[in-house]
N, C-alpha and C positions, 0 to 999 in steps of 0.2 A: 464638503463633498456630499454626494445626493446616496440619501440611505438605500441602499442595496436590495433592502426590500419594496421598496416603493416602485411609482411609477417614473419613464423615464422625464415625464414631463410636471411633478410634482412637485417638484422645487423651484428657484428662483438658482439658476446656471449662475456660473462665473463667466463664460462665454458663450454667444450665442454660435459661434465657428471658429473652427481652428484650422489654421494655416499650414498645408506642409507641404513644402520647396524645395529645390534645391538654390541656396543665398547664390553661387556664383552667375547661375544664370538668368535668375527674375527677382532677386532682392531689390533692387534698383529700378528696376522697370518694371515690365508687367506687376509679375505680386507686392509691389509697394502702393502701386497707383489701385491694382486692388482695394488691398488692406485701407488707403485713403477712400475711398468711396464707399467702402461697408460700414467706417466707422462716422461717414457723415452722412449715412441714412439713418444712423441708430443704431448698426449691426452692432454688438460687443463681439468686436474680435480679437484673438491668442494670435502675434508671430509673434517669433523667437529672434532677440538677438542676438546677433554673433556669434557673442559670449558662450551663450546659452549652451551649445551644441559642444564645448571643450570643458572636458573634466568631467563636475558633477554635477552635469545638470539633467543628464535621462528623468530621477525620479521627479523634478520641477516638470519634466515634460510630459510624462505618464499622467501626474495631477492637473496638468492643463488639458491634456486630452480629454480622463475621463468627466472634467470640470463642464463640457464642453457639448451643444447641445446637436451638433454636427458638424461635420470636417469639408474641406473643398481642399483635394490633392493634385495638384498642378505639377503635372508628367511634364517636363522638358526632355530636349535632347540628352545633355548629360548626365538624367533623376539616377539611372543604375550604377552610376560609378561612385553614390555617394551611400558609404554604408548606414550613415545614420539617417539618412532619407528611409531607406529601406525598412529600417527597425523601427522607426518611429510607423511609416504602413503600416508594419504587424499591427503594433498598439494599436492602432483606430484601428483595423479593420477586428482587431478581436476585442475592442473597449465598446466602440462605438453601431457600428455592422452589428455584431449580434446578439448586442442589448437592445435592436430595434431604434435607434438613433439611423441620421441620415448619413452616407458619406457622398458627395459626387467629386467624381473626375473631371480634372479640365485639362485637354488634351493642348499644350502648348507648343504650336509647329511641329508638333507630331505624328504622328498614324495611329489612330488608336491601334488599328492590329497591329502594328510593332510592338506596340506595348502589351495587348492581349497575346499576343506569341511571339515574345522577346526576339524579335526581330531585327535589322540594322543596329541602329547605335546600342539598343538595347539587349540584342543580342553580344556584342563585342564587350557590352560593360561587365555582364553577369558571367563571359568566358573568363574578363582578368579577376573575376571576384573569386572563381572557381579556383585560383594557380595563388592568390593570396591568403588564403584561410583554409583549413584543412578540415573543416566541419563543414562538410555535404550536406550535412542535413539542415542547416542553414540557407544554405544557397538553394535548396529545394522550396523551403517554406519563401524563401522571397519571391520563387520562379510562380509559386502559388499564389500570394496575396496579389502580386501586380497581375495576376490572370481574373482574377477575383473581379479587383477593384476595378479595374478594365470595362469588365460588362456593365457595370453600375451604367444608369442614365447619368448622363455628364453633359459637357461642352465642348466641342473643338475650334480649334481657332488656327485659320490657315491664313498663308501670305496676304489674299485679296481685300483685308480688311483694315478697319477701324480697329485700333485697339479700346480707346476709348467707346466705340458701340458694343462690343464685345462685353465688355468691363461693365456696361448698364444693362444687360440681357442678363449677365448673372448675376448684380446687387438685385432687380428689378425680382427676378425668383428666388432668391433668396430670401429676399425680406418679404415676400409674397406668403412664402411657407411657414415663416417665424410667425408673423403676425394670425395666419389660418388654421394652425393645424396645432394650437396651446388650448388645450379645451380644462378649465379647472379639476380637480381630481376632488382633492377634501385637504383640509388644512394638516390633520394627520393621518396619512392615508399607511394606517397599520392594515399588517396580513393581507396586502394585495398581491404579492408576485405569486403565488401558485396559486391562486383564483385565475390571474392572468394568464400565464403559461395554459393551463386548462379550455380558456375559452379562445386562447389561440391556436391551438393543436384543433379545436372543432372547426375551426375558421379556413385552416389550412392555408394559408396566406401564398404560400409561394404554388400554390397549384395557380394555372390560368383556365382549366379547363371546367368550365361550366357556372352556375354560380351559388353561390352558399348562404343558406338561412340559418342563423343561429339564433335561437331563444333562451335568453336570461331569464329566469322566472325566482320567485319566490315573495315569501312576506312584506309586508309593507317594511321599510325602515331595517330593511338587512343587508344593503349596499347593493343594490341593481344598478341603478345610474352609475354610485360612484367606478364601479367595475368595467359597466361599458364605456363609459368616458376614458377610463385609464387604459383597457384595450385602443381605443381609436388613435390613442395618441401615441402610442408603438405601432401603428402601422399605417395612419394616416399618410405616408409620404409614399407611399406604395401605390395609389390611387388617383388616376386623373381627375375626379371630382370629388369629393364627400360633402356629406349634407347630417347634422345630427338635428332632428326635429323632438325637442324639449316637451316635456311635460303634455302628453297629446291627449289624456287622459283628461286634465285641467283644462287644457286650451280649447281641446273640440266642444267643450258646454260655451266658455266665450264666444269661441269663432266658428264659422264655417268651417268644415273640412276644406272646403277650395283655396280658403287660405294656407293651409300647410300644405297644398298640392302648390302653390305658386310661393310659400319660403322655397320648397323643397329645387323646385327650378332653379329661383332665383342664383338659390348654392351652388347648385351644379353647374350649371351652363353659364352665370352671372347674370339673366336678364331680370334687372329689378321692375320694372313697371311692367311687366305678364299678368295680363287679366283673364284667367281662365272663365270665368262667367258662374261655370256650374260644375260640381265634381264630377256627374257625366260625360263634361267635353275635359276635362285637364287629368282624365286616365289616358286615352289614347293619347294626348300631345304629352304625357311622361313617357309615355313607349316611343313615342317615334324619338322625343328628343335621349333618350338615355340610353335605348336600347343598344350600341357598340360603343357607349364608355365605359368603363373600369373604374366603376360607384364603390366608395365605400357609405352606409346610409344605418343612420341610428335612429329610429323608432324608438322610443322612452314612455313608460308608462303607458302603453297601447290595454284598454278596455274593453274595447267591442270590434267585432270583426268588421264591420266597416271601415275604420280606420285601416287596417293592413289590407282591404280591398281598393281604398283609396290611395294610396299610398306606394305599396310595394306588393299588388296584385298577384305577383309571379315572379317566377326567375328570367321568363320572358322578357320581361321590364327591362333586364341591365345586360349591360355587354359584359363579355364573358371574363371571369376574373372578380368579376364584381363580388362585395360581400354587405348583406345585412342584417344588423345585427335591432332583434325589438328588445324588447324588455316590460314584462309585466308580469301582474300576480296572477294571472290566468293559465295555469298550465292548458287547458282545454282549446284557448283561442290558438294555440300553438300544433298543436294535433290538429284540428281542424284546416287552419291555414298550410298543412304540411310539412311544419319545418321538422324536421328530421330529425337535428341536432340540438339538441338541448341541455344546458348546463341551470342546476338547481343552485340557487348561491346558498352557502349553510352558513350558520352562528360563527362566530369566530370563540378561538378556543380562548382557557382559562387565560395562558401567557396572554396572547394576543388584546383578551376583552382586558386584562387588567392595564396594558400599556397604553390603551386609546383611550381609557379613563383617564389614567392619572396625568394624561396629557391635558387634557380639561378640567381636572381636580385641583392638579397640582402644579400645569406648566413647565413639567419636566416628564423625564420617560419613565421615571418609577415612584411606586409610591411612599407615601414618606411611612417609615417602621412605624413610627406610633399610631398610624391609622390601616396600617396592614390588616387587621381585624375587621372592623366595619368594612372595610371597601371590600373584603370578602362576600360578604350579605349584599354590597349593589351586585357583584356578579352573578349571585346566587338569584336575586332579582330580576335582571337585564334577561340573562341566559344568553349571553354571547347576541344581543341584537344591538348593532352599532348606534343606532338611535335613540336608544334608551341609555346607553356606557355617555353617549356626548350631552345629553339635554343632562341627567341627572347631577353629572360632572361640571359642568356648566352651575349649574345653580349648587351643588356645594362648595364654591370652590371661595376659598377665602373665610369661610364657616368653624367654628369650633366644632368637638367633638360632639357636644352635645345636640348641639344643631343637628349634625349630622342623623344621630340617633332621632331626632325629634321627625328631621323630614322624613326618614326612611320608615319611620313607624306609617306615615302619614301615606305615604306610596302604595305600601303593602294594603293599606286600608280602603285608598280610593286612589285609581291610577293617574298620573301626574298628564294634563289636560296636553298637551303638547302630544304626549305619545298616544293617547287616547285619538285623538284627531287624525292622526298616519293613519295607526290601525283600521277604524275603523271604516276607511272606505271602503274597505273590502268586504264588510259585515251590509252598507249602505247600495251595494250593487247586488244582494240576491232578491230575488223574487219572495214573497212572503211566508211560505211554506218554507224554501231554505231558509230564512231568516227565523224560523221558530225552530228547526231541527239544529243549525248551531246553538243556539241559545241553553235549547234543551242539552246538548253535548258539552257545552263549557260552563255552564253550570253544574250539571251532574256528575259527566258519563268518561269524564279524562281518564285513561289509564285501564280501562274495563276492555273486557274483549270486544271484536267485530260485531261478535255472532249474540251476544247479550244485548248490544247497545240499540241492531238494530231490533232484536225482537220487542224491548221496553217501547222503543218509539214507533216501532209500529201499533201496538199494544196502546200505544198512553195516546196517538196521533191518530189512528183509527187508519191510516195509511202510509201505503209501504214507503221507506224513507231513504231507501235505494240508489234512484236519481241523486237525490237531493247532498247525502253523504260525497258519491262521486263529483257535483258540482265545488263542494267542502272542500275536496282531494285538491282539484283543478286550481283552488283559488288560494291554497295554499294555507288555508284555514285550518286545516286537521292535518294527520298525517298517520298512516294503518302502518304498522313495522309490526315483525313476526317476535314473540317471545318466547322463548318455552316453546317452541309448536304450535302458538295461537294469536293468532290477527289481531293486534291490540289496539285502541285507536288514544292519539297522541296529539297533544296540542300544546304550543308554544305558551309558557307560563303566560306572558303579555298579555297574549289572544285568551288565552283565558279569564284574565284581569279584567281585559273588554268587552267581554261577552257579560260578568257578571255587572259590569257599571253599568250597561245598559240596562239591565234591568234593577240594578238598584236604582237608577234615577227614576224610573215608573213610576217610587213614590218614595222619597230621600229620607224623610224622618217616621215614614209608619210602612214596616214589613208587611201590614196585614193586609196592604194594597196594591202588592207586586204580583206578577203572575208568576213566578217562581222562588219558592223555597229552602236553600240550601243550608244555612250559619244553624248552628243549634241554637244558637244564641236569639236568633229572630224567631226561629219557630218556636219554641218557650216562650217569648214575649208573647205575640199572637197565641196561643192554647192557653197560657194564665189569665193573661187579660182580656181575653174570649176580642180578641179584634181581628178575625176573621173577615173576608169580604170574598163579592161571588168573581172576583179579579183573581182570585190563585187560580192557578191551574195544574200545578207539581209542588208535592212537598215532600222532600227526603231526611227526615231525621236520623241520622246516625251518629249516636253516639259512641264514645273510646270504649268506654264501660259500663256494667248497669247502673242503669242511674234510674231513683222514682223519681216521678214526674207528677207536682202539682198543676192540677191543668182545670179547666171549665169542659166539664163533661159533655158543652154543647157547642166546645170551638169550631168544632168542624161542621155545624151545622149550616153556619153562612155561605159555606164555601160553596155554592151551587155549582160552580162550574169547575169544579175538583177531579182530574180526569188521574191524578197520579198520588197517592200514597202508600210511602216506605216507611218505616220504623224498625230501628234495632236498637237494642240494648237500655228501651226505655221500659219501666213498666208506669202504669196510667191507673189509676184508680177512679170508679165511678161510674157508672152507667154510660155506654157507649152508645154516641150518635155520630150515622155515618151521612153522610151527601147520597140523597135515596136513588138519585137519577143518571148522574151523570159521573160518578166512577167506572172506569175502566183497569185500573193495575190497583190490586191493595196486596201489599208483601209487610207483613207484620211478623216479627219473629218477636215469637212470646205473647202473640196475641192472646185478650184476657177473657174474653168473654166464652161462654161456653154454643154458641153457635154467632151468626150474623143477627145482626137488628129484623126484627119482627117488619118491622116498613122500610125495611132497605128493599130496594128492587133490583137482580142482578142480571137482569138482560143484557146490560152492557157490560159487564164483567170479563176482560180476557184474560187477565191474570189474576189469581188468588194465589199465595203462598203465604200462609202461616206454620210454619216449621217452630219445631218448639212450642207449640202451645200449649202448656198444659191442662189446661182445660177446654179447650176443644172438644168435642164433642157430635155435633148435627143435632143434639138436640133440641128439639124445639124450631128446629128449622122447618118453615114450613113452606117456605118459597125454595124452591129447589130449578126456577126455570134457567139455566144459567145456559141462555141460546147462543150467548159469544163466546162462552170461555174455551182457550185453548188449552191453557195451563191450571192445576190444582198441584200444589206442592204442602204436605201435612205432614212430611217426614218428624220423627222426634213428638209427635202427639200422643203421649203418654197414657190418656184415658179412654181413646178414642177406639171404638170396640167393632164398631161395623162402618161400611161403606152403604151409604143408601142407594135409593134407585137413583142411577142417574143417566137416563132416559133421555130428557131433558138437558143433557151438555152433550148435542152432535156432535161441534167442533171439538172437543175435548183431544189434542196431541199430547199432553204429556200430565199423566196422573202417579206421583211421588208419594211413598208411603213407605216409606224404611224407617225401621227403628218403631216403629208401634207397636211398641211392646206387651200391648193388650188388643188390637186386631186382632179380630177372632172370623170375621163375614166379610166378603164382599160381592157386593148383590149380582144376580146373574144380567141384570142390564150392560155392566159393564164390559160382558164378556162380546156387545155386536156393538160397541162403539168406532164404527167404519173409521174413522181419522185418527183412532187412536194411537200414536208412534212408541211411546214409550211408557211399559208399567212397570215401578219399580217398589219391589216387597221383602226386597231382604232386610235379614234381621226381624221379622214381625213374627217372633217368637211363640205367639200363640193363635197363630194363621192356620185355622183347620177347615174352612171354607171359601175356597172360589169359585166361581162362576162355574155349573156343571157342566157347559154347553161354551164354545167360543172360535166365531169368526172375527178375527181382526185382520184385515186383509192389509193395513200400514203399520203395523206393528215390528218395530225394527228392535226394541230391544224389551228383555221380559228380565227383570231379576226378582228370584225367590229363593237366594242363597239364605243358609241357616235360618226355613221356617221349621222349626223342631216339630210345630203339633201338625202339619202338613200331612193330608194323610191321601186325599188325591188331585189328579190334574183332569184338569177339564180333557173332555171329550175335541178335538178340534175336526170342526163342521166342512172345513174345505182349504185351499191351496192357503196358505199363507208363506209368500215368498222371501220377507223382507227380514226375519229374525236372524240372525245368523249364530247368535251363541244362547244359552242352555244349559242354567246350572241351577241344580236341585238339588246342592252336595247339602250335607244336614238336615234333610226332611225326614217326615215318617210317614211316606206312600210307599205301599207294599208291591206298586206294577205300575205301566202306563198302558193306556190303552192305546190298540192297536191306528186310532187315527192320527199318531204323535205320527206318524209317516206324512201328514200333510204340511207337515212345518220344512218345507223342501227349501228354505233355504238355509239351513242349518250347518256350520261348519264345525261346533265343537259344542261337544254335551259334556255335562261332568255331573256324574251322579253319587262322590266321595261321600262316603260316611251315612247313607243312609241304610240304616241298620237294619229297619224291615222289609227292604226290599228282597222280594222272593224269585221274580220274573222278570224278564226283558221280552218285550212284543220284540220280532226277529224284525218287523218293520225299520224299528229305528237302525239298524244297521245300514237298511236301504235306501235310506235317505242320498241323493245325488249328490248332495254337495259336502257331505259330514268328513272331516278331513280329520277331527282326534276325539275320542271317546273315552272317557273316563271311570271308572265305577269303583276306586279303591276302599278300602273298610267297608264294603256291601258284605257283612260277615254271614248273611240270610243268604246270598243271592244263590242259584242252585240250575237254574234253566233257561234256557232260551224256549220263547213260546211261538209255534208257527199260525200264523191265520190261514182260517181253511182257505181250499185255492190255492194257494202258494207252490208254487215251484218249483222246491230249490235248487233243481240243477240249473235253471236257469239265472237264479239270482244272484248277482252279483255287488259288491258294496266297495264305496270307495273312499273309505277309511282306512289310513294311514297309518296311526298309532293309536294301540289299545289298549289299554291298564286297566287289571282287576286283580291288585296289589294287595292282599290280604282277604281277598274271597274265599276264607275255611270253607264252604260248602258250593263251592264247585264242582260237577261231575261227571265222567267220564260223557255221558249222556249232552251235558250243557257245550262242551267240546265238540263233539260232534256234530251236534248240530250249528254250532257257532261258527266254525274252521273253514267250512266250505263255501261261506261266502265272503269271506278276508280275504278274497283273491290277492289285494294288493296292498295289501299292509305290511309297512315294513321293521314297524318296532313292535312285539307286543312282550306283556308282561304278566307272568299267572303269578308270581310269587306268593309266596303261602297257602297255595291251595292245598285240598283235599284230592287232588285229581290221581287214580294211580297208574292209567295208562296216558300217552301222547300218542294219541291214533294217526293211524299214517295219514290220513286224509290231511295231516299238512302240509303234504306235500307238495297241495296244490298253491297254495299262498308262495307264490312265485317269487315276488319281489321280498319276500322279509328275509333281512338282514342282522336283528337283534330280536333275539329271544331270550328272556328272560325265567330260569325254574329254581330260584332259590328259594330253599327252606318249604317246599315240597316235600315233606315229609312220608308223605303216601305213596310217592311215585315208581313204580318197580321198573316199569317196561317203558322206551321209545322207540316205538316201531318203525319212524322213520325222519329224515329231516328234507327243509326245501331244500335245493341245491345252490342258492346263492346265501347262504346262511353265513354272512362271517363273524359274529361275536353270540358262545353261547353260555351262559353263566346257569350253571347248576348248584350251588353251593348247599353245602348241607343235604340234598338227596339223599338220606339214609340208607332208604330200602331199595336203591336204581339195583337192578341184575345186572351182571361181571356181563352178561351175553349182550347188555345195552351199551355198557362203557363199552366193547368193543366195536360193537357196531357204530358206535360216534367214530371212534379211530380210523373204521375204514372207508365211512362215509364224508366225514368232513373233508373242506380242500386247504391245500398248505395254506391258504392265506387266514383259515379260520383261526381266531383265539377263545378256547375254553376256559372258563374257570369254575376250579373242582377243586374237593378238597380229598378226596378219597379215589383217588387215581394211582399209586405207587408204581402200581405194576407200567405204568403209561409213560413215567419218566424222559426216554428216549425220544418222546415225540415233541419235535420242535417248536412250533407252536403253544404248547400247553404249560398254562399259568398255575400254577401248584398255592 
């Protein structure tokens, strides 16, 4: 019997039709002389004899049905009075019906509507069936299937005829359909039924209204064909014509397009000598001849959009009902051509990959225990792509263990030439730019974020690589999935395989002649034995761990055309020589030298990060023109004490400097670096000099958390919109100046723990966009400071939550003038201050809802509170006056909760938390 998971037309049937009658009144006649004519054109046909139909032969007949690759039910006058005529219906119409199998009716001197609404005889048979069996629900489901099976396309056969013309009208379509509509699937076609199901629900089969483009897309060698072939052959009998046009990919470099306009005819309509001339004249004669049949049309390996303009131009093209289906690795040419509906085919899973192997390993369906291990590793391998599970399986098969071991070493090492040649057509159809952006990705860049992968290749490429990525997406080459919250970019281990053969064959036996880098193994070889050539163009050394490196102090000198070098976790002894011209990315962690090479030239230079380098320094640096660089990363540069002029790096976006634990300067150039987006200086512990002046108008993020020697912040010269956070918490500046008001797009400052903070410019409150403000362990802090001019009744600030958590020298003064422009703040926090009144002027801060006075030791008097105030924590107020604590009592509202610890006398009041 044909595996459940398959296709229906995937096996070799036990019959090609099956036969259901009633014996008494066409066993002999009509359906014998049948049953003789299908079985001498070739048909395999199932009737039952006699026998068959008494005792126990239902399940012989269930197995003949669903054996059975379509049924022909021949309705006589007496079919209703016969209940096992009936039951046997069900079975085909629920074995065969709707597994996508055919069934047709042959209506034998009947009416089909009597038979579609159990009409005359068939009405009187299903009355006496009603009065003999007492299960309705029975005699309902039969009233059903013969209404069903009814509207099927069938035959009818009335008095005026030929029984024998009859009888060759339906051998003659019969055997028309068997022979047209078996299109091969795959010799084990694992994990296709819910592939199938899938791209039939896009397909919509039984709508007639309009018509449907569906696009198969994905990698070479992951079942496209095998899927659309196996859909066509579930619904192929559904369709006045279909036409599947093969390999169009392959063919259209053989043939003219005009040829597969005139197979495609030929199909449909049957005219085999149609000479369209030219693909301009055999578009419109596909429209006129197609356009009101009910096509089904399989496009296979479609490449270039000519071909679907040639071909299947529109839905115009077909009469309504019609469905077709293309198939390519082009996601793009599918979008473009408009199909709507598109199904991506994926890997097949672990069960799945390991049963189509051991099909071809082993010649059975599982694999044999003693090789359960290794055939783990071709999975691991393959990764679910069915062309890799059958070639590799294929060539183990009959192999000892060791073998096995042997070739799969060999696979892993240089990919197996068969699979090689799928893939790579899809690498042989980009234009030459994308073929160096994949390269560069499947060599390098698998498994790194979006937003890294393109900056490197724009960086190492000199242009944006944007298109080229997206044309990657399309062809099914890469693939971007979200991780963590970050756009990762993903490629199928295979393609990656083939990405790097390509370029190992550049040059098979010498690394130092390839244009890319990757094996630590090769670049070792090439650095020791100085066999460098000006053929590289990327080289990434990353090693597990540190590892020194014996190397030729002047390997890298050949490399002229050297646009990418990474290092990690090596260190290199000996005087360094770099490629003077034509570097663009150099990311060195642990880089050794105490500046760059005296004749390096860094005009092209967009990236530099050397993190970790100990010895770093600038010194000695005397070429400072660095007119490309965007990026400088020198975070963890231990010796590294000033920042130079760097005047000369316009482009400069993002300048890293954390952890320089001996930065002491950084020069005031840096503070007008127009592009500048990000500067980052936390941790640089002994950072007492920035830029005293600073316009950066792209500066989106500033970090100078824990500079301890930090003593102030630059002056800011005008609007900078783009900053939005602001943390100076562990510095030792003692104020900011009053143009920190220009950092307007600020939404959260935090100025914790710095100790000598005396002042706050009243400015920073007024910042428009400042939503939380921080100053806790500010144990100095003592004032708010107004800039002359200033207005305060008009000023307003629109900060939200305000914390100055242990501000001992808060005072009544600082309050005062602080309160009145917290209009809308709705958390704030004095804990541990010095303050001893709470002046009523909070009354105006409308919206605050948590107030925070614990451990307010000073605080005697609360003159008043806002009125939406619902949680208000006083703990520890030693010295609050009895005339305060009542004043809370009659000013809060039931819904407030206090908490107090010296309340006794307040007991009674409902709310209050003791």
């Amino acid at each position: 019997m044909a595996n459940s998971t398959s296709s229906s037309f995937a096996y070799e049937w036990s019959y090609d039709v099956f036969l259901n009658f009633r014996g008494e009144d066409t066993r002999y006649g009509f359906t014998g002389h049948l049953f003789h004519a299908l079985c001498q054109k070739g048909v395999k046909t199932f009737m039952d004899d006699q026998d068959l139909r008494k005792g126990e032969g239902i399940s012989a007949l269930m197995e003949a049905i669903q054996e059975s690759r379509t049924a022909i039910v021949i309705f006589s006058k007496d079919y209703a009075s016969s209940q096992s005529c009936l039951e046997e219906l069900v079975m085909i119409m629920e074995c065969l019906n709707h597994k996508g199998r055919l069934v047709w009716p042959v209506f034998y001197k009947v009416d089909p509507c009597d038979v579609r609404h159990q009409k005359e005889s068939y009405a009187e048979a299903l009355a006496k069936q009603e009065t003999r069996i007492s299960d309705k629900d029975k005699v309902n489901k039969w009233r059903s299937v013969l209404q069903a099976a009814a509207n099927l396309y069938g035959w009818h056969f009335g008095e005026r005829r030929y029984e024998y013309e009859f009888i060759g009208e339906i051998v003659q379509e019969v055997s028309k359909w068997i022979n047209r509509s078996t299109l091969h699937v795959a010799h084990h076609p694992v994990g296709l039924e819910s592939r199938v199901q899938k791209v039939k629900s896009l397909l919509d089969v039984e709508s007639n209204d309009g018509v449907n483009m569906v696009g198969i897309y994905g990698i070479g060698g992951i079942g496209k064909t095998t899927l659309a072939c196996d859909v066509y052959n579930f619904i192929a009998h559904q369709f006045e014509g279909h036409s599947i046009i093969a390999d169009i990919r392959e063919n259209s470099m053989k043939k003219d397009l005009v040829q597969l306009q005139e197979t495609l005819l030929c199909d449909v309509v049957g005219e085999k000598d149609i000479k369209l001339g030219n693909v301009k004249k055999g578009i419109p004669i596909i429209k006129s001849r197609l356009c009101k049949k009910k096509v089904l049309l399989i496009l296979d390996d479609v490449d270039k959009l000519e071909q679907l303009e040639a071909l299947a131009g529109g839905p115009d093209w077909f009469g309504p009902g019609s469905r077709i289906i293309i198939t390519t690795r082009d996601m793009h040419l599918l979008h473009f051509h408009d199909v709507k509906r598109t199904y991506k085919v994926e890997g097949l899973n672990d069960v799945e990959a390991l049963e189509l192997f051991s099909r071809d390993a082993f010649k059975r369906k599982h694999v044999d225990p003693d090789y359960l291990e290794i055939s783990k590793r071709v999975l691991q391998h393959s990764n679910g792509l069915p062309l890799a599970l059958k070639i590799i399986g294929s060539d183990l098969y009959g192999k000892t263990d060791l073998e096995w071991k042997s070739a799969l070493d060999t696979y892993e090492r240089i990919p197996h030439d068969d699979i090689q040649q799928i893939l790579r057509v899809s690498y042989d159809g980009l234009k030459e730019f994308e073929k160096e952006i994949f390269l560069d990705i499947a060599c390098f860049f698998k498994g790194y974020t979006l937003s890294y992968v393109k900056d490197m290749l724009h960086s190492g490429r000199s242009s944006a690589p944007d298109n080229a990525i997206r044309v990657l997406i399309d062809k099914c080459l890469i693939e971007i999935d979200k991780l963590c919250d970050k756009l990762c970019v993903r490629m199928h281990d295979l393609i990656e395989d083939m990405g790097r053969e390509i370029v190992r064959l550049e040059s098979p036996s010498e690394p130092g002649e390839r244009s890319r880098l990757w094996s630590s193994e090769d670049i070792l070889h090439v650095f020791e034995q100085n066999k460098g050539s000006n053929k590289t163009e990327i080289i990434m050394l990353r090693l597990s761990k540190d590892e020194e490196v014996q190397w030729n102090p002047s390997a890298l000198e050949k490399m002229e055309n050297l646009k990418v070098l990474v290092v990690e976790n090596a260190h290199f002894f000996g005087d360094l020589v770099l490629p003077q011209k034509s570097l663009r990315v150099l990311k060195w962690y642990g880089y050794p030298e105490s500046s760059l090479p005296a004749d390096f030239d860094p005009k092209k230079l967009v990236i530099l990060d050397l993190p970790m380098s100990s010895s770093f320094t600038f010194n000695n640096q005397l070429n400072m023109k660095f007119k490309s660089l965007t990026e400088m990363n020198l975070s963890g540069c231990e010796l590294l004490k000033e920042i130079p002029n760097m005047s000369e790096a316009p482009n400069l976006k993002k300048l890293l400097l954390d952890n320089c634990k001996n930065l002491v300067e950084v020069h005031d150039s840096v503070g007008f670096l127009g592009k500048l987006e990000y500067l980052i200086m936390d941790h640089c512990t002994n950072l007492k000099l920035l830029p005293r002046e600073m316009n950066l108008t792209s500066l989106k993020n500033m970090g100078l958390w824990n500079c301890q020697s930090l003593m102030s912040f630059p002056e800011i010269l005008g609007k900078m919109e783009n900053v939005s956070e602001l943390d100076l918490s562990g510095s030792a500046i003692s104020g900011l100046h009053f143009s920190i008001g220009n950092l307007v797009g600020l939404t959260f400052v935090a100025l914790n723990g710095c100790q000598r903070l005396l002042e706050l410019p009243r400015s920073i409150f007024m910042l428009p966009k400042l939503w939380t403000f921080e100053a806790d362990n500010c144990e100095r802090l003592a004032q708010v400071q107004n800039e002359e001019g200033q207005d305060q009744e008009t000023m307003s600030s629109h900060v939200k939550k305000a914390s100055f958590h242990r501000c001992y020298h808060l005072t009544d003064k600082f309050l005062s003038t602080l309160l009145p422009c917290l209009r809308i703040v709705t958390d704030l926090s004095l804990n541990y201050s010095n303050i001893t009144i709470l002046p009523s002027c909070i009354s105006v801060c409308l919206s605050l809802t948590k107030l925070s006075l614990n451990e307010c030791k000073e605080l005697r008097e609360i003159r008043g509170l806002p009125p939406n105030i619902m949680y208000l924590s006083a703990m520890n107020c030693t010295s609050l006056t009895s005339e305060s604590k009542e004043m809370l009592l009659n000013q809060v509202s039931g819904y407030t909760c206090m908490v107090m610890t010296d309340l006794c006398c307040l007991k009674q009041y409902h709310n209050l938390k003791l």
